[in-house]
C-alpha positions in Angstrom: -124.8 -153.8 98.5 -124.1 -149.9 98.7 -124.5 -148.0 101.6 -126.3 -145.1 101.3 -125.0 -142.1 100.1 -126.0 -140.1 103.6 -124.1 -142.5 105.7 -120.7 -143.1 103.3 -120.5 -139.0 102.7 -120.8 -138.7 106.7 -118.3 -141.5 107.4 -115.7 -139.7 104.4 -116.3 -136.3 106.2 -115.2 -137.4 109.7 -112.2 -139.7 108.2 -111.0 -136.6 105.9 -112.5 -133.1 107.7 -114.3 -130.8 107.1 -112.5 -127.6 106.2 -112.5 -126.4 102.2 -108.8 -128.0 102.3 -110.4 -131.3 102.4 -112.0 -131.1 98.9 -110.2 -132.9 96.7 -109.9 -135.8 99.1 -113.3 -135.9 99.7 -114.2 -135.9 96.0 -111.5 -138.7 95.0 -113.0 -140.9 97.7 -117.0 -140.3 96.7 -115.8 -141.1 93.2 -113.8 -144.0 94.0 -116.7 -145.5 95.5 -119.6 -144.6 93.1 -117.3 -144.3 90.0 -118.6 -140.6 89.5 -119.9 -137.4 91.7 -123.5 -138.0 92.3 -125.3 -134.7 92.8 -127.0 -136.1 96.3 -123.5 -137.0 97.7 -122.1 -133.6 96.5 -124.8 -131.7 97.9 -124.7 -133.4 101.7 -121.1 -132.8 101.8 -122.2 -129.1 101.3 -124.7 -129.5 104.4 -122.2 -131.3 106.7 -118.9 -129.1 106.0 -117.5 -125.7 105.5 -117.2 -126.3 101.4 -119.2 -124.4 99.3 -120.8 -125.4 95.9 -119.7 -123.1 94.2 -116.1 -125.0 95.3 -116.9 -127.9 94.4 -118.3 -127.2 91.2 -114.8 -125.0 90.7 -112.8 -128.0 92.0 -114.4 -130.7 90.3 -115.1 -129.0 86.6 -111.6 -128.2 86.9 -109.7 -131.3 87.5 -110.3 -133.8 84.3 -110.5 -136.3 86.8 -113.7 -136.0 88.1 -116.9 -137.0 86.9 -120.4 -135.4 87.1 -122.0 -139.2 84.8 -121.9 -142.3 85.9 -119.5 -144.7 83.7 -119.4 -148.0 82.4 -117.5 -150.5 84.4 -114.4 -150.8 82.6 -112.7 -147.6 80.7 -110.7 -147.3 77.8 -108.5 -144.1 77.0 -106.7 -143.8 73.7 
């Protein structure tokens, strides 16, 4: 079972911090777990830290490795 998103994004915030620095990790982790950037995580990391959305939306549109829709569970890249 998942834990909700409230209490994994809180947990990731006080392992990783706060600060804008901590975006990307914060990001790869929330991914990791959900296999893509829900919009409810990404907008409580917003109301528990110092990043903006208008970062996060730079950050993760920029880097190919991000995604904004969930995926199957196995990919395949030619």
């Amino acid at each position: 079972m998942t834990q909700p998103i409230d209490e994994f994004v809180q947990q990731t915030i006080e392992r990783l911090g706060r600060r804008p620095e901590a975006t990307i990790p914060i990001l790869q982790a929330i991914q990791e777990h959900y296999r893509y950037l829900p919009d409810d995580a990404l907008s409580r990391v917003c109301d528990l830290t110092e990043i903006t959305p208008a970062r996060i939306a730079g950050v993760s549109s920029f880097f190919m490795q991000f995604r904004h829709q969930p995926v199957g569970e196995h990919m395949i890249s030619v």
